[in-house]
C-alpha positions as CSV (number, residue, x, y, z in Angstrom):
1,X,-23.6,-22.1,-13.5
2,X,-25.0,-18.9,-14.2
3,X,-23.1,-16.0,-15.2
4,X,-22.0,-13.2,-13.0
5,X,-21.9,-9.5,-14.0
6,X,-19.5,-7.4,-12.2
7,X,-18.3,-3.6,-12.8
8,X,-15.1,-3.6,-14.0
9,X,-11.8,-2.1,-15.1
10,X,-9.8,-4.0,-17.4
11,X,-5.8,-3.8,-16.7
12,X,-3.5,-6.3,-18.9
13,X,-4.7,-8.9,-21.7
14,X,-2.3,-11.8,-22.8
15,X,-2.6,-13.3,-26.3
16,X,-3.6,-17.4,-25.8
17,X,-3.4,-19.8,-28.8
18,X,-4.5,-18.3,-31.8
19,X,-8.0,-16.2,-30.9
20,X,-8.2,-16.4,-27.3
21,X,-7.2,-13.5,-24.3
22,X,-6.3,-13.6,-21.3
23,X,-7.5,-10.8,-19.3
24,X,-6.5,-9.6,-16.0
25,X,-9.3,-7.4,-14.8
26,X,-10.1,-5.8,-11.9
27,X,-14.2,-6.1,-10.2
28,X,-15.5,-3.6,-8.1
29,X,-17.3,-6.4,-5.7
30,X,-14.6,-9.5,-6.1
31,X,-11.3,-7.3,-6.7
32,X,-8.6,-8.4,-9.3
33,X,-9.4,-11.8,-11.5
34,X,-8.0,-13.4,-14.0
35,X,-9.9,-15.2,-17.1
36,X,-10.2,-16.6,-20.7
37,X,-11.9,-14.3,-23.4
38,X,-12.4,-17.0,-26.3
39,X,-12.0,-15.9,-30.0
40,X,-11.6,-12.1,-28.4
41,X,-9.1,-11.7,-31.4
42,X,-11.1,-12.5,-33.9
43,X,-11.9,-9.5,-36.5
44,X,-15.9,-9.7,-35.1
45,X,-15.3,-10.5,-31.8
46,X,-18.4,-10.0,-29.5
47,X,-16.1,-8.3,-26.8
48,X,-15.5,-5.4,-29.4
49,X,-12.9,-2.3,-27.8
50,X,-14.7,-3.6,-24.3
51,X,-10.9,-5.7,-23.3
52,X,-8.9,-2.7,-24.0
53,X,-6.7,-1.4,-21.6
54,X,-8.3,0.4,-18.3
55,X,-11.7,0.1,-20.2
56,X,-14.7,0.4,-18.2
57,X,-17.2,-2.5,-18.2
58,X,-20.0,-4.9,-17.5
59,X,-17.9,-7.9,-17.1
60,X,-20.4,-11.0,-17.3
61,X,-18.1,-14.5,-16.7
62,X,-18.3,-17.9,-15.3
63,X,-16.3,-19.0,-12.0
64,X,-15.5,-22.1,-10.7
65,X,-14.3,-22.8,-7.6
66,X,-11.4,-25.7,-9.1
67,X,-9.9,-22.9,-11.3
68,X,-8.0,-20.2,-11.2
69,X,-9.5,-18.9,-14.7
70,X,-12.7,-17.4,-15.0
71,X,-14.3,-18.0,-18.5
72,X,-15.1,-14.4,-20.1
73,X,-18.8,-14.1,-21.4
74,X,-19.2,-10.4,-22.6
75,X,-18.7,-7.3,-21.4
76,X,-20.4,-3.9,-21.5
77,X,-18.6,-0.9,-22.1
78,X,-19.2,1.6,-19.7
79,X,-16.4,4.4,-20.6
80,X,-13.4,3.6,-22.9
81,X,-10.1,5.5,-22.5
82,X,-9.5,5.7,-26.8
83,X,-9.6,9.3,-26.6
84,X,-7.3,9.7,-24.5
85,X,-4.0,7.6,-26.1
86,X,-3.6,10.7,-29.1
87,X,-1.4,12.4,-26.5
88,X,1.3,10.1,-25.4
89,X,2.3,11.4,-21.8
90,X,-1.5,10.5,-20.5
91,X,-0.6,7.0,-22.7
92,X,1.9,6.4,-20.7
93,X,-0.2,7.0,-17.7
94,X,-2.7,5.0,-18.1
95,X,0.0,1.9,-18.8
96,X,1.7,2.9,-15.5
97,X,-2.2,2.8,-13.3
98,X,-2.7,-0.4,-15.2
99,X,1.0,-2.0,-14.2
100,X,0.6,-0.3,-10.7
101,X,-3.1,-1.7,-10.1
102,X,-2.3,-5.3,-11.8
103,X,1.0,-5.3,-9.4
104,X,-0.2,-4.1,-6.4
105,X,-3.6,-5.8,-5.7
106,X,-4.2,-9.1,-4.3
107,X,-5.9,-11.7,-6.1
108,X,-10.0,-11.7,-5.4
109,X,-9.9,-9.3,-2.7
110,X,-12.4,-6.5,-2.9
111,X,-11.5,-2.9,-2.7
112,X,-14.0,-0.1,-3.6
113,X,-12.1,2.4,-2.7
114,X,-9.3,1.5,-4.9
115,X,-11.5,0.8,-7.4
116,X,-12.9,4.1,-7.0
117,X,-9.1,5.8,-6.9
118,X,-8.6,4.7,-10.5
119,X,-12.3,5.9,-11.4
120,X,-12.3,9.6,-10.0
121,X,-8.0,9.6,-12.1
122,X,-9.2,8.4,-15.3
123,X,-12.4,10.9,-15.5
124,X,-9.7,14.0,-14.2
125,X,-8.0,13.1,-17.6
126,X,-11.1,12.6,-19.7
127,X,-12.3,16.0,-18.5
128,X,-9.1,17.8,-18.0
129,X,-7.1,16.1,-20.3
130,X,-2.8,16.3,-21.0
131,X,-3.5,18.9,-18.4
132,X,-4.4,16.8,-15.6
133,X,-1.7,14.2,-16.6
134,X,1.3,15.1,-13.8
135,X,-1.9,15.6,-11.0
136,X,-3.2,12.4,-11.8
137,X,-0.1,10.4,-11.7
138,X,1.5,11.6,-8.4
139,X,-1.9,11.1,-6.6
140,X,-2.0,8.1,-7.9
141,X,0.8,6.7,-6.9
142,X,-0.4,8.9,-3.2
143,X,-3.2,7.1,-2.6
144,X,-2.4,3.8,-4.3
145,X,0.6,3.4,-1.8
146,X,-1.8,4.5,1.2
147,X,-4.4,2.0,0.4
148,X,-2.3,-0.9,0.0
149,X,-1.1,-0.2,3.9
150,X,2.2,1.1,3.6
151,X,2.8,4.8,2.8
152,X,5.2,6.0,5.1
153,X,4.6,9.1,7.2
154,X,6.3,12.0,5.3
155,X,6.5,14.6,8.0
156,X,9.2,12.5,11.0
157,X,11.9,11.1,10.4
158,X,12.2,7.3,9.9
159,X,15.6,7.1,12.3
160,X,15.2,9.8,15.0
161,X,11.2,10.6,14.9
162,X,12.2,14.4,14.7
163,X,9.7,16.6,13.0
164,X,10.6,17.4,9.3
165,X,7.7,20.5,8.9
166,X,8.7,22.1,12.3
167,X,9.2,25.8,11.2
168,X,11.7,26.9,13.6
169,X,14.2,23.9,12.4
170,X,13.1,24.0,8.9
171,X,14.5,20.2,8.5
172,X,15.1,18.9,5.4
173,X,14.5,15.1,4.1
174,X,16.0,12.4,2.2
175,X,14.9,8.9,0.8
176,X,17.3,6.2,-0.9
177,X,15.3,2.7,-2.3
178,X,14.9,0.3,-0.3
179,X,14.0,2.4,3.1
180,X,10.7,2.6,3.9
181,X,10.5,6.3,4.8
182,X,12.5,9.6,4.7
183,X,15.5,10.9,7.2
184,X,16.6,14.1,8.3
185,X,19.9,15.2,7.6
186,X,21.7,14.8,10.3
187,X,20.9,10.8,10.1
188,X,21.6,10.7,6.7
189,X,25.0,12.0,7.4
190,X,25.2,9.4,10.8
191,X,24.3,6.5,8.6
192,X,26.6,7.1,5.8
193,X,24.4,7.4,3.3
194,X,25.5,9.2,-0.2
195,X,23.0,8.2,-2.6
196,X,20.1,9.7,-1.6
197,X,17.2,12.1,-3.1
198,X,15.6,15.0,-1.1
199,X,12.1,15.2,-1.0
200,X,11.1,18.9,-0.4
201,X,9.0,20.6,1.8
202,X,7.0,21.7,-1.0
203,X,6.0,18.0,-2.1
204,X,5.4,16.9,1.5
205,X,2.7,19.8,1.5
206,X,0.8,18.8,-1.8
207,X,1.3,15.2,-0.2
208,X,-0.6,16.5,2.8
209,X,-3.3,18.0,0.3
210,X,-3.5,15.5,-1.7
211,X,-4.4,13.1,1.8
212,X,-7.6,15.7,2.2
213,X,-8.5,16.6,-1.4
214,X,-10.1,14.9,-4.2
215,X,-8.2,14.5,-7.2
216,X,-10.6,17.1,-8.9
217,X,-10.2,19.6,-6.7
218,X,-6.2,19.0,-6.6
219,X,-5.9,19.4,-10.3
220,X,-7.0,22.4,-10.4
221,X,-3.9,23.9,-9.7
222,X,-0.9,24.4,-12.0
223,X,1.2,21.6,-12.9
224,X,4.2,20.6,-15.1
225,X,6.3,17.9,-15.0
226,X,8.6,18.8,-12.7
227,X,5.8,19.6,-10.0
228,X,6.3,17.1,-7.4
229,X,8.6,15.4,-9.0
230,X,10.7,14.4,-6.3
231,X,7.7,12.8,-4.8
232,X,6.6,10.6,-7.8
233,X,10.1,9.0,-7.3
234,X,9.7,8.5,-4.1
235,X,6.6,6.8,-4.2
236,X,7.4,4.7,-7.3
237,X,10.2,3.5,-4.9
238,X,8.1,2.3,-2.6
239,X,5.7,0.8,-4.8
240,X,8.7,-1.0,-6.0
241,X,10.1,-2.4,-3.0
242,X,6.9,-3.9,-2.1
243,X,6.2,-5.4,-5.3
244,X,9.9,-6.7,-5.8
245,X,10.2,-5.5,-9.2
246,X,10.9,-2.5,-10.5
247,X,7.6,-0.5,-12.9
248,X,8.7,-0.8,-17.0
249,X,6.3,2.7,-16.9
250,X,8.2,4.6,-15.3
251,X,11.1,5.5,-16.7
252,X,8.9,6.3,-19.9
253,X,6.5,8.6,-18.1
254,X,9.3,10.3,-16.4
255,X,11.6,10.9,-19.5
256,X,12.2,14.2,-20.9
């Protein structure tokens, strides 16, 4: 069976026997895969820095249709992300799009637009850099929610339906994990519930631009860390509840 070349982005690699890798990489035309990179440990290994983490490739591999693995070829490399690990905030980031992308996406399902999503964050930090990092993550975390089908709608409230961004009421909202979208006060208070994080009406509005705006256009305003924060929980919530774990990244990309 011939080989197939597809464009890819690789997310996770697993060490198998003594030279071998398995690597969990995700195709713009098949979606996410899962194969067998023989001797890829090996000092002269033909894959080279091509299997390294969110690396962009030529993937060239063999599928049958009886298993699950795919047997690993070569690959190309397109655009490697080693210049961007000296700072270790944007590290961290790219861990957390890998753990995200290898969580969230289906098995051999095609998605060029996620695809492109993880494209158009990784060249904001090659260009931008450290910069871009806090940008990059929360729309990210945006858009990787919306295209999976189930970001909430940030502007009513998940109990009553009232408006949160009406000006004359000026209502504020909460989320706690494991509801699927925010409340108003006054059902927060109804239901009882204590623990619970406000999400302000500043983050819903960079939400709403960041629905419109390419990430390059988005990070071209001033950010820091604690930009949006409140929203980056949020959304790591729900990327959590749907993938019934919680993300090892983030508590390391959010710390202090």
């Amino acid at each position: 069976m011939p080989a197939r070349v597809s464009e890819a982005l690789v997310l996770r690699t697993y060490p198998l026997k003594e030279a071998d890798l398995v690597v969990s990489f995700f195709t713009r035309d098949s979606g996410k895969l899962r194969g067998v990179a023989k001797r890829a440990r090996r000092p002269k290994s033909s894959f080279g820095a091509g299997l390294e983490r969110l690396s962009h490739v030529r993937m060239a591999y063999f599928q049958r249709e009886t298993r699950e693995l795919v047997n690993l070829d070569s690959c190309e490399l397109i655009h490697s992300q080693f210049g961007l690990v000296s700072d270790y905030r944007v590290g961290i980031a790219l861990d957390y799009f890998a753990e995200v992308s290898d969580q969230l996406l289906p098995p051999a399902e095609a998605n060029e637009k996620f695809f492109r999503l993880l494209l158009a964050v990784l060249e904001v930090l090659r260009s931008a850099g450290p910069a871009a990092v806090w940008c990059a993550v929360t729309y990210f975390s945006l858009w990787a929610a919306r295209l999976s089908g189930w970001l909430p709608d940030l502007h009513v409230c998940l109990e009553c339906g009232s408006l949160l961004d009406d000006a004359e009421t000026a209502e504020r909202a909460f989320f706690s994990r494991g509801r699927a979208g925010l409340i108003c006060r006054d059902c927060r208070r109804a239901l009882g519930i204590g623990n619970a994080w406000e999400l302000s009406a500043e983050s819903r509005a960079i939400a709403r631009d960041m629905a419109r705006l390419p990430v390059a256009q988005a990070a071209q305003a001033d950010w820091s860390q604690t930009k949006a924060a409140d929203l980056r929980r949020f959304l790591a919530q729900q990327i959590e509840a749907h993938v019934e774990r919680r993300l090892v990244t983030v508590p390391l990309l959010e710390a202090e």
